[in-house]
C-alpha positions in Angstrom: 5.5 53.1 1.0 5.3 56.6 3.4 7.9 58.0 1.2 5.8 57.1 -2.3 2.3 58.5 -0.8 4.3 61.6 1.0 6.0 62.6 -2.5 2.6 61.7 -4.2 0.5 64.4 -2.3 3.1 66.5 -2.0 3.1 67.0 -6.0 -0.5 66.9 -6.1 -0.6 69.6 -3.3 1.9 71.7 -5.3 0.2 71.7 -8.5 -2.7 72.7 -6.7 -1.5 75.4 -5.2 0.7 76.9 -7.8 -2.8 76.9 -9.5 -4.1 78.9 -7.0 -1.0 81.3 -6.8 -0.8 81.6 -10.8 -4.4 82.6 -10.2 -4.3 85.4 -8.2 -0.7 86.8 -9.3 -2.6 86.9 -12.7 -5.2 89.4 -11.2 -2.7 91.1 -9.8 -1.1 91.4 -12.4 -3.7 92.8 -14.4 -4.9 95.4 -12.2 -0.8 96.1 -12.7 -1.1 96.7 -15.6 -4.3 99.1 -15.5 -2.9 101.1 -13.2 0.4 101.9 -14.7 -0.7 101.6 -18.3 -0.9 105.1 -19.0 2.4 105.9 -17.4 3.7 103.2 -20.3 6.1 102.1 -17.5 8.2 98.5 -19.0 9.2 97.3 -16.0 7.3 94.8 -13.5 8.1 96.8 -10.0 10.2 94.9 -7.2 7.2 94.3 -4.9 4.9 92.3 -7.6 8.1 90.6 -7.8 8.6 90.0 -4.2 4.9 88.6 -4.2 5.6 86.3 -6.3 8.7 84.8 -5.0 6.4 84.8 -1.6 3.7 83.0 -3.2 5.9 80.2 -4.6 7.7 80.1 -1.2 4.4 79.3 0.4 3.2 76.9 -1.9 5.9 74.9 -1.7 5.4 75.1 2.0 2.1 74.2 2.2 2.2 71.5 -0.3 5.0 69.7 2.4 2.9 70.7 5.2 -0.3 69.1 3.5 2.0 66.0 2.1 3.5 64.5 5.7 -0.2 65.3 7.6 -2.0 63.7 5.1 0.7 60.7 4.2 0.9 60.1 8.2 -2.4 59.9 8.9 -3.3 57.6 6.2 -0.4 55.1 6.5 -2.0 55.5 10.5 -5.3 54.0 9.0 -3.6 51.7 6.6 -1.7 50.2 9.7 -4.5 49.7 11.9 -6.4 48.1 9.8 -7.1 44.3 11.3 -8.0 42.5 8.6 -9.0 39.3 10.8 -11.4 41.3 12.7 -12.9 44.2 9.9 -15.3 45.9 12.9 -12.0 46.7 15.1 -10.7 48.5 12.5 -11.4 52.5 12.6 -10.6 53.8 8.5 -11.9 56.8 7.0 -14.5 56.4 4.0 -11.3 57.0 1.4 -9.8 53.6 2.3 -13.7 51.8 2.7 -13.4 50.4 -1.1 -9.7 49.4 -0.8 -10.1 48.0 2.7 -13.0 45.5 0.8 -10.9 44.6 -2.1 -8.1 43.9 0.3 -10.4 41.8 2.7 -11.8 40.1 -0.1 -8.9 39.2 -1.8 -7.5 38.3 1.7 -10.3 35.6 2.3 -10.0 34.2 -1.2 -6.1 33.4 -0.5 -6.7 32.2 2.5 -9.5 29.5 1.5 -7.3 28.8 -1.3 -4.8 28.1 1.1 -6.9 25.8 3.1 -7.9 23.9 0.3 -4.2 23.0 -1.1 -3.4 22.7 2.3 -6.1 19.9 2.7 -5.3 18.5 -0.2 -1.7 18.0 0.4 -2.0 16.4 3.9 -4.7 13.9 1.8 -2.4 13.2 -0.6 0.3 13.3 2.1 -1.9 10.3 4.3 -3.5 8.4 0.9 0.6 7.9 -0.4 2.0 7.3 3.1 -0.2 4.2 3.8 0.1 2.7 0.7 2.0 -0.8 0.6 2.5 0.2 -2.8 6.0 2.4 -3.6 5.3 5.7 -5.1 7.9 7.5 -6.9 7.2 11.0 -9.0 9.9 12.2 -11.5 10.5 15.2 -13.5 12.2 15.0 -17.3 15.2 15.1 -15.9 14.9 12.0 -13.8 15.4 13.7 -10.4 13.1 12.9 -7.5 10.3 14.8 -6.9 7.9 13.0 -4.3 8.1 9.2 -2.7 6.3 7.9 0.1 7.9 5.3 3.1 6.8 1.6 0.7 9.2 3.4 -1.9 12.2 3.4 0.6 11.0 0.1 2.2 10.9 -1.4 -0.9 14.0 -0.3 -2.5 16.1 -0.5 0.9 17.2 2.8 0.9 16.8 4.8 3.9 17.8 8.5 2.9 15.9 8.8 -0.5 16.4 12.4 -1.6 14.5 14.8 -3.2 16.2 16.1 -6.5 18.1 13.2 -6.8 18.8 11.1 -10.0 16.0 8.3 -9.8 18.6 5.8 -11.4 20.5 6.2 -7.5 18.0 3.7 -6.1 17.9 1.1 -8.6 20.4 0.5 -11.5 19.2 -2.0 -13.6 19.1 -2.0 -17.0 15.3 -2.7 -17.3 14.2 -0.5 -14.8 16.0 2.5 -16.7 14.4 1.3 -19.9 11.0 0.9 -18.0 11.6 4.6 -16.7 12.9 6.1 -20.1 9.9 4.5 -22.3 7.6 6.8 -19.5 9.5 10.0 -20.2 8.8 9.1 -23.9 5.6 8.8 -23.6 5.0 5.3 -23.7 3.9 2.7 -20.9 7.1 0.7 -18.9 6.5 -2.4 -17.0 8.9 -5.2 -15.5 9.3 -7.6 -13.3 12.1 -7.5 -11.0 13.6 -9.4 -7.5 14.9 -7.2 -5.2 15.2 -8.6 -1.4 13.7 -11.8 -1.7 10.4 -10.7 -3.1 9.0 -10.3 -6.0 7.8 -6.5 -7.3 6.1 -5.7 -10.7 7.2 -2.0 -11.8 4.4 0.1 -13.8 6.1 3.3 -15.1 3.5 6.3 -16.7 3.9 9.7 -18.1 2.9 12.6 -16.4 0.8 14.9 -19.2 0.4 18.9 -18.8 -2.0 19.4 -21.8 0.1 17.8 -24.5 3.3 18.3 -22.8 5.0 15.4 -21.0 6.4 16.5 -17.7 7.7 14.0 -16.0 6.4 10.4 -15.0 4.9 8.3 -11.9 6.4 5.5 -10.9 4.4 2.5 -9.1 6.0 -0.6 -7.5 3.5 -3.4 -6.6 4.8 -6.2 -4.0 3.3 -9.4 -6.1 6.0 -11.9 -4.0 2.1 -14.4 -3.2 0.8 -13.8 -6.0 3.5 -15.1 -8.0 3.8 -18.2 -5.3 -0.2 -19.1 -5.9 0.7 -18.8 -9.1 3.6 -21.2 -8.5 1.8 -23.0 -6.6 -0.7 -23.9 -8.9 1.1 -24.8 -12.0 2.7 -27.0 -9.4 -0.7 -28.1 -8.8 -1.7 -28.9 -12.0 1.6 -31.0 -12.9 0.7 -33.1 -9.9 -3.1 -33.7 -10.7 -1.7 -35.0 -13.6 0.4 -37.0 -12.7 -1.4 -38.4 -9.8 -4.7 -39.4 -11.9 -2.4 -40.3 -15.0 -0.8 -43.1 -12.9 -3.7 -45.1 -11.4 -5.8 -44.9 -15.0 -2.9 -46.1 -17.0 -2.8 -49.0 -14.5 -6.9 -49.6 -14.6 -6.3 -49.3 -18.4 -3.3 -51.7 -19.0 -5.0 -54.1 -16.8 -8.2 -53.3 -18.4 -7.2 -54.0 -21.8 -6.0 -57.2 -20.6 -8.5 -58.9 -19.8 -10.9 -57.2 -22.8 -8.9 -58.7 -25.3 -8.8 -62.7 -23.5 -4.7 -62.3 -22.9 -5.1 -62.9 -19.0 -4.9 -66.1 -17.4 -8.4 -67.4 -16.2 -6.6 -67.9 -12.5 -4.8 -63.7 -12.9 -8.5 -62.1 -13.6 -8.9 -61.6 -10.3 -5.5 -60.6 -9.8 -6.4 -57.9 -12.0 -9.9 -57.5 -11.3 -8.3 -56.2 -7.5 -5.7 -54.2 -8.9 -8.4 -52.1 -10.8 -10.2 -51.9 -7.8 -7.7 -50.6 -6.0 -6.4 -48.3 -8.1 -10.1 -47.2 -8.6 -10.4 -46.8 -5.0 -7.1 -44.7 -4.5 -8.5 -42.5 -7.4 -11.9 -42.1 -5.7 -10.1 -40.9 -2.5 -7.3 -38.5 -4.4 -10.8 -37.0 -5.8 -12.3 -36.9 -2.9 -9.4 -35.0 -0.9 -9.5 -32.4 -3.6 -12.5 -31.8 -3.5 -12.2 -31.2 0.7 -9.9 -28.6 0.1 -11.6 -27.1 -2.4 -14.6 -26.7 0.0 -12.4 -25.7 2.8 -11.0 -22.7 0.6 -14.1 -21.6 -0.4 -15.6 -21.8 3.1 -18.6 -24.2 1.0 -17.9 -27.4 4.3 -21.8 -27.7 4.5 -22.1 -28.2 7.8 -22.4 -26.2 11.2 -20.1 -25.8 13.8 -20.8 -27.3 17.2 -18.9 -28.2 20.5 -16.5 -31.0 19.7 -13.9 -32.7 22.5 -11.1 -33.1 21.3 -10.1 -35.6 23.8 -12.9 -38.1 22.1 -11.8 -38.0 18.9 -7.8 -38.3 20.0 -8.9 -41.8 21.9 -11.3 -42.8 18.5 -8.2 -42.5 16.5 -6.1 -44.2 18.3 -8.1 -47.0 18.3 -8.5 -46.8 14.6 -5.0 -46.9 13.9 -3.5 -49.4 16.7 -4.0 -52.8 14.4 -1.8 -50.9 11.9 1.0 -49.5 14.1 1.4 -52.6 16.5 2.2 -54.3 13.1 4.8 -52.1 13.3 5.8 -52.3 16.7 4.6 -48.9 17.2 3.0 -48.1 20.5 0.4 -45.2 20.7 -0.8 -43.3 23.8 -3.2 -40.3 24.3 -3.5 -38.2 27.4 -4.9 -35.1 28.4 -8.1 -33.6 29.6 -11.8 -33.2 27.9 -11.1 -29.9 25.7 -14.1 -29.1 23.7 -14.2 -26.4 20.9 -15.9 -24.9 17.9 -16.0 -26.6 15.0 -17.2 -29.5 12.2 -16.5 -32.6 13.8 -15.6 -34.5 10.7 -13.3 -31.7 9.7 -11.5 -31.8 13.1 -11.7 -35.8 13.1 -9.9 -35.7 10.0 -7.3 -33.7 11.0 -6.5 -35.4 13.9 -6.4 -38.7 12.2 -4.2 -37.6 9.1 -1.6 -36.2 11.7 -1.7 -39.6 13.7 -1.7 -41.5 10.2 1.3 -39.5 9.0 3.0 -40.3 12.2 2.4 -44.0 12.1 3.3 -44.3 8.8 6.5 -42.6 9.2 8.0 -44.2 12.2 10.4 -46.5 12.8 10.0 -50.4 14.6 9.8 -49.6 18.1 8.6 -46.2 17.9 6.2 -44.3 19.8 3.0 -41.6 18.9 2.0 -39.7 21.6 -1.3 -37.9 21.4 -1.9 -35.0 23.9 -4.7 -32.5 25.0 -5.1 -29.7 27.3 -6.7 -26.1 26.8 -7.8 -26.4 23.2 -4.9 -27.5 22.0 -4.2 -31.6 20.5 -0.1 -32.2 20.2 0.8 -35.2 18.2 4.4 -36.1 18.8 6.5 -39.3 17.2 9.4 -40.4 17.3 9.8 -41.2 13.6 12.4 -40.3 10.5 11.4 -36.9 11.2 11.4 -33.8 8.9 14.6 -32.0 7.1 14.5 -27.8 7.9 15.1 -27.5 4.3 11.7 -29.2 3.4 9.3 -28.0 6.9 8.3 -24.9 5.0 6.3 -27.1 2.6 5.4 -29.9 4.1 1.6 -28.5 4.6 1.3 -28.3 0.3 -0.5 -29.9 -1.8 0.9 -33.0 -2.8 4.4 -32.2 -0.8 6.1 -35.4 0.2 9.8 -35.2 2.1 10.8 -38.8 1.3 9.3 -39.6 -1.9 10.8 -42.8 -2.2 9.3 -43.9 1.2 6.0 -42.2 0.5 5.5 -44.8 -3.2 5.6 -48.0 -0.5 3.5 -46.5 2.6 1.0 -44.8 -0.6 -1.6 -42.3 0.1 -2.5 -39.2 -2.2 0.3 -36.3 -0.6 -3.0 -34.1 0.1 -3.3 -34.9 4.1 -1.2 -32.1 5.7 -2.8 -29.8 3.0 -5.9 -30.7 4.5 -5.1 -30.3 8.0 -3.8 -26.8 6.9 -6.7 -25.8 5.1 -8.7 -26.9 7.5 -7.0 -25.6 10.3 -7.4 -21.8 8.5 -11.0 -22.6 8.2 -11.3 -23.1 12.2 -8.9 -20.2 12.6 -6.3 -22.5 14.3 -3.0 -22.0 14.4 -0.3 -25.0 13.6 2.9 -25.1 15.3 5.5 -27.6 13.5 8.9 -28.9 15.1 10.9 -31.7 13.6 14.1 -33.0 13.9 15.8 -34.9 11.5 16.0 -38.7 12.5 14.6 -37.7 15.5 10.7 -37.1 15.6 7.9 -34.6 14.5 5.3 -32.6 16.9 2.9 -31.2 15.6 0.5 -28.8 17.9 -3.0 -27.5 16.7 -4.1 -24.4 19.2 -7.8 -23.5 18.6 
């Protein structure tokens, strides 16, 4: 830069001054000429010619002279300028226009710098706590951005930028999915990876009208696709459930309507509609307690309820049925009270105890316990398989179904001790040993 402003004032300062020389050699010149006209002399004489050669020599001179003082002291200015602090600054009047285009241009850049800056560390925070996986591609399929779901999701650790997106996941689909993006057109699948379930939504990336590359988005939809599960599961067993007691109230209905019954089987019948009647009334009635329990809709506030009480009432309830079976049943503890419906938590407790009766052996024992909010209902029953303790709480889940027909009931009371164990924000601890025994502890 000191060489390009030296050589520029130096030329300046040498035109101007060969100006200035050409000038006065030209007076000179002529008053030459004046003198010696007469004499018709030809011939410039040796000392106009010396003054010349002096004149050029000084000029030159000068010019470098005026070129390094004037290049120095402005580079001088030019280098002590603080363009953080303007007032600190000491700058001729020559530089006071290109000193404000510089400091404006300056605090332009450096706003605009603040802004992307901004921008990217939002963009940097909104992708990195996404659950979803984020993946941004150019045409050629290499990697441009990811966030940490992407790697969590895929299982790959050291995702690269710049690397083939195809590295991370091979499948046929998800290359088509990909591909149909780059093309222009929308890509979606489903895919398992990992034990979960992931749907894959694959866009282009538009510039105008130009596609440039395409944004990948991987959604973890493992519970949804369970409710989902779930439900159809639901359904089937709704079905089935209410199609077996009204075929029964049917058949038996449509004996007696059309006079085929025995006078002495009518009430034979007559009781078997009734209880089939009844057993639908109760199926009915459960799902309609869980529906309320899901939807928070119980109807009823919570108060103080001991859990002590209600372990003793259902034992009483339930000792004419187990000491048919040869079943003893004992409860222990302390007076524990807690928050909560009490004929929510009365059910709970008895459908546990229930369950535990009904699945025991002659001989057996149910122990009921209670101490610091917590009721523990241990047997000493057929007990649960490991394979089938992660479902035991659905709807409609029975381990032994063969056992369950000749001990009935509807398969909905663990759901609704689950259901209504979420709804007093209690947590369920199962442990089960096959041919062993079941406990079951509620902590509120």
């Amino acid at each position: 830069m000191k060489k390009r402003i030296s050589h520029s004032v130096f030329f300046v300062s040498l035109a101007v001054n060969i100006c200035c020389a050409t000038l006065s050699l030209a007076v000179l010149y002529n008053r030459f000429k004046a003198d010696v006209g007469s004499a018709g002399a030809e011939e410039l004489p040796s000392d106009f010619l010396l003054a010349v050669l002096v004149s050029a020599v000084i000029s030159f001179a000068a010019a470098l002279f005026t070129a390094r003082v004037v290049s120095k002291r402005t580079l001088k200015e030019l280098n002590d300028i603080n363009l953080d602090d303007p007032n600190d600054s000491n700058f001729g009047s020559e530089l006071s226009l290109l000193f404000y285009k510089i400091r404006s241009q300056n605090s332009q850049i450096q706003s605009q710098l603040r802004e992307l800056e901004r921008s990217q560390q939002e963009f940097k925070m909104i992708t990195e706590n996404m659950s979803e996986g984020l993946i941004i591609i150019d045409l050629k399929h290499s990697i441009l951005s990811f966030n940490r779901s992407a790697k969590q999701i895929f299982g790959v650790e050291n995702i690269k930028k710049h690397e083939n997106v195809f590295t991370i996941n091979q499948s046929e689909r998800f290359e088509a999915a990909v591909n149909a993006a780059l093309s222009g057109r929308h890509g979606e699948l489903t895919m398992k990876m990992h034990d979960r379930i992931y749907s894959v939504f694959a866009n282009p990336v538009v510039n105008g009208e130009k596609i440039v590359g395409a944004v990948i988005v991987v959604l973890d939809v493992t519970e949804r696709e369970k409710g989902e599960q779930l439900r159809r599961e639901f359904t089937a067993n709704v079905s089935h459930e209410l199609k077996t007691p009204l075929t029964s109230i049917s058949g038996f209905a449509e004996i007696i309507m059309n006079g085929i019954a025995k006078p002495e089987d009518v009430r034979h019948f007559a009781e078997n509609i009734y209880n089939e009647s009844a057993r639908l009334i109760t199926l009915v009635g459960d799902i309609i307690k869980i529906s309320q329990l899901d939807e928070g809709l119980v109807g009823a506030e919570k108060t103080d309820v001991d859990l002590l009480e209600i372990a003793r009432k259902t034992a009483n309830s339930l000792q004419s049925v187990a000491s048919k079976n040869d079943i003893t049943i004992s409860v222990a503890g302390e007076s524990s009270c807690v928050k909560g419906v009490y004929d929510i938590i009365d059910e709970m407790v008895y459908n546990l105890c229930d369950n535990a009766v009904k699945y025991n052996r002659p001989g057996g024992s149910v122990n009921i316990t209670v101490e610091n909010k917590t009721i523990t209902v241990a047997d000493t029953g057929i007990g649960i398989p490991l394979s089938s303790q992660p479902r035991v709480f659905e709807r409609f889940y029975r381990v032994d179904k063969s056992h369950s027909k000749e001990i009935g009931g509807t398969g909905l009371g663990l759901s609704i001790v689950k259901h209504a164990a979420i709804y007093h924000g209690a947590k369920i601890d199962l442990e089960s040993v096959e041919n062993v025994g079941t406990k079951i502890k509620i902590s509120f």
